[in-house]
N, C-alpha and C positions, 0 to 999 in steps of 0.2 A: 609548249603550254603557255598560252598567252596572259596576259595581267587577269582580264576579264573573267577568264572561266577562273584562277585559282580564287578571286574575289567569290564568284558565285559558287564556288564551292566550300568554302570557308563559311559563306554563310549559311549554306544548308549543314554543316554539320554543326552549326551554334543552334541553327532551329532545330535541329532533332534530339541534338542534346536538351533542349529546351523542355521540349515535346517529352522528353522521357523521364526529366527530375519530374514534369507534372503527371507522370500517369500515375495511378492507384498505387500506392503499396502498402503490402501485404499488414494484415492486421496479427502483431506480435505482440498478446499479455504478458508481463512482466510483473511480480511482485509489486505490490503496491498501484500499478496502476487501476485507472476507473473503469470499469463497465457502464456503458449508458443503457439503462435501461425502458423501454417505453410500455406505458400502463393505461387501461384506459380504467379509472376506478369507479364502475358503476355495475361489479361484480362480486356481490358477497356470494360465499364465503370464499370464492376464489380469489378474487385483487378488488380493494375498498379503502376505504378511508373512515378511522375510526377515532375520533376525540383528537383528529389533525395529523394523526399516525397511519400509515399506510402501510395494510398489512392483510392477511390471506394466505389462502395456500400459496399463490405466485411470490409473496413478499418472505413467508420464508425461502422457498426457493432458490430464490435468489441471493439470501443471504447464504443460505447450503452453498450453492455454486462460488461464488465471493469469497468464502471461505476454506476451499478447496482448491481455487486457482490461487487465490493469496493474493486477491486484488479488491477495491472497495466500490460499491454500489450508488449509481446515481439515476434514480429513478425520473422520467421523462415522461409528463402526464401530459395526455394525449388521445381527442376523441378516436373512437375505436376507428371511423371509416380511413383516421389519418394515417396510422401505424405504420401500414407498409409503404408508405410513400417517403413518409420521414424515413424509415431502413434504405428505402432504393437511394436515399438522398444524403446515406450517411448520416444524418442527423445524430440515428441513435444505432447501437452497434447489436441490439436483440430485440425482440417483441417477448414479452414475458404478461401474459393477459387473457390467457384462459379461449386463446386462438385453437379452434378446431381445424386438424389438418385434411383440410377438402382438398378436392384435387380442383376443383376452379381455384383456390388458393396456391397451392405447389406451383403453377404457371409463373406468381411473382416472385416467392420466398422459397426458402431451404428450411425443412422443417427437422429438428432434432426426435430423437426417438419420442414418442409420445409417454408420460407419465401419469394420466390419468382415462378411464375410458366412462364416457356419458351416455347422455341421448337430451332429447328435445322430450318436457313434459309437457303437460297440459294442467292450467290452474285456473279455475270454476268457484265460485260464490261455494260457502259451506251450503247455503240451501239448496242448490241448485245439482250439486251433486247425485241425489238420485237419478235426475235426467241425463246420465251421463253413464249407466251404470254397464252401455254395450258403447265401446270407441267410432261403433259401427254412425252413432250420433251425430260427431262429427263432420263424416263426410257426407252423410246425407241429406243433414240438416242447413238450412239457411241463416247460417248464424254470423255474429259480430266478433271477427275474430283479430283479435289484437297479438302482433310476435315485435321483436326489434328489428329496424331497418340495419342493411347492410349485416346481414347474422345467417346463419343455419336456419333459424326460428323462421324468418323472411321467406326461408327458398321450401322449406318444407311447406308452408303452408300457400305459397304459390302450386307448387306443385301438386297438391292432393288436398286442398279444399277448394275447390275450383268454386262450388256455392255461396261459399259464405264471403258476407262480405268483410273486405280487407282495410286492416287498419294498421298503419305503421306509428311506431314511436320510438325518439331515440333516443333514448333510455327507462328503464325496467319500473322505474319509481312510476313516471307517467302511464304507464300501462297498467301496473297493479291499481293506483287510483283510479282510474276509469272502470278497471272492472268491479271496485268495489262500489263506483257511484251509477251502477247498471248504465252504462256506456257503451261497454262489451259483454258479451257472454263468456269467452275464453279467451286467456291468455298463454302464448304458449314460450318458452325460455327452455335454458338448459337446466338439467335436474338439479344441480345443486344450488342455484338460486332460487328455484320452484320451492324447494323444501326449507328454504331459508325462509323464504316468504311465508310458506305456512306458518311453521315457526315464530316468526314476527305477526303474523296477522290470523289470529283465531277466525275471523266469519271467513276466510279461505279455504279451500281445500284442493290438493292434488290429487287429479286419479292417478290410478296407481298403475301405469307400464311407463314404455320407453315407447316413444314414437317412431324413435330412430339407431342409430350407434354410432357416435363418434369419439374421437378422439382429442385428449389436447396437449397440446406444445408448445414449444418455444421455439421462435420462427429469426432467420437470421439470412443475408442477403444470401444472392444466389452466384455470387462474384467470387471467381478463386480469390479474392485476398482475402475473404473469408473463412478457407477451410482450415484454418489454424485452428481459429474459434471454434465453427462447427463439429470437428472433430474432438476439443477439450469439451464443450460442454454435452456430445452424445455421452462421454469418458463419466460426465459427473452424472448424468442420470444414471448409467448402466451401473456405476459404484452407490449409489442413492437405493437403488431395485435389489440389488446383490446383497446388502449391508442390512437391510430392513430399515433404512433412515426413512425412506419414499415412505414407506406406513406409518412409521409415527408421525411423519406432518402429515397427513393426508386424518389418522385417525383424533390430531388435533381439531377438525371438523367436521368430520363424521362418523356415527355410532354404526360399527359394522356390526352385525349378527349375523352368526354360523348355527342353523337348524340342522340336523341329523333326524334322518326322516326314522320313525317306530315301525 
């Protein structure tokens, strides 16, 4: 074995050793350590920002989860189109943000069991509500229809209002104003900011179905050094579901009623 090859063989094993201290490893929570959390806060009552506090069904959440793994919370505010890209980038080590688990999404992210189930509503000037009183309206009609870019809201109303014309915004605040300065006719979002809005904005109204059905979660890379994570925080929903915790933050924001038909 001559000088030359044990040279170039010494230093292929420095670079592989090299090569292999820099690959990924595995993501192991420890007591006291951070979760980074990324948010995009332009979602009441889901994740917002309220008197400089950042809070929602996703902000307790997250503290539930935090406190159940025994590790502390560092929230990572971030427009919504950014999220998964910061996750594929490390950045931040969860999406806690009121992400609907689509399957064009599942392509980039792992999505943990889902905690809450929705839909896409429709929000309408209070006057303008009787004209709205068949959903059949909608699709027939030629109308100014305003959702969020880069959303469920976006692709639904690509897909099945083909007439009306299309107007994006990127974010909910911009939308609700326009349609209250007759800009738009409808605006269409997910149900629990819809009905926040009512709530917040008397000349508004929601009609009253589901457009759609979706779900939301919290979304986490798609890389095994992730399934540590993955697997602790499916753990804390499914004890969150099981425990009846998931209802009392959920009924923290909204007034459920149970009818029993006569």
């Amino acid at each position: 074995m001559n000088k030359k090859f044990i040279t170039n063989f010494i230093f292929y094993l420095i670079c592989l050793a090299f090569i292999s201290g820099c690959a990924s490893q595995p993501l192991e929570l420890k007591e006291g350590d951070t979760l980074r959390v990324g948010v995009c806060l332009d979602y009441p009552p889901v994740i917002y920002e309220d008197n400089g506090q950042i809070t929602g069904i996703e902000a307790d959440l997250a503290q539930y989860a935090a406190n159940r793994l025994g590790v502390k919370i560092e929230f990572v505010e971030l427009p919504f189109e950014d999220l998964t890209s910061y996750l594929e980038d490390d950045e931040i080590d969860v999406i806690m943000s009121g992400m609907a688990n689509t399957d064009y999404r599942k392509e980039d992210v792992r999505f943990i069991e889902p905690y809450m189930t929705i839909g896409q509503m429709a929000l309408v000037r209070k006057n303008d509500e009787e004209n709205f009183s068949s959903h059949n309206k909608l699709y027939e009609s030629n109308l100014r229809v305003g959702y969020i870019e880069s959303t469920t809201g976006e692709m639904f109303v690509n897909e099945n209002i083909p007439a009306g014309e299309k107007i994006g915004f990127l974010n909910p605040e911009k939308g609700i104003e326009e349609l209250k300065n007759n800009e738009i006719d409808v605006f269409f979002d997910d149900a629990p900011f819809v009905l926040q809005a009512v709530k917040n904005n008397p000349s508004l109204s929601a009609l009253g179905w589901l457009f759609t059905t979706e779900h939301l979660a919290w979304a986490v890379s798609k890389d095994e050094t992730r399934d540590e994570l993955y697997n602790k925080l499916n753990d804390v929903i499914l004890h969150a579901r099981q425990s009846g915790d998931l209802r009392k933050i959920l009924n923290k924001y909204f007034e459920i009623q149970i009818n029993i038909k006569k």
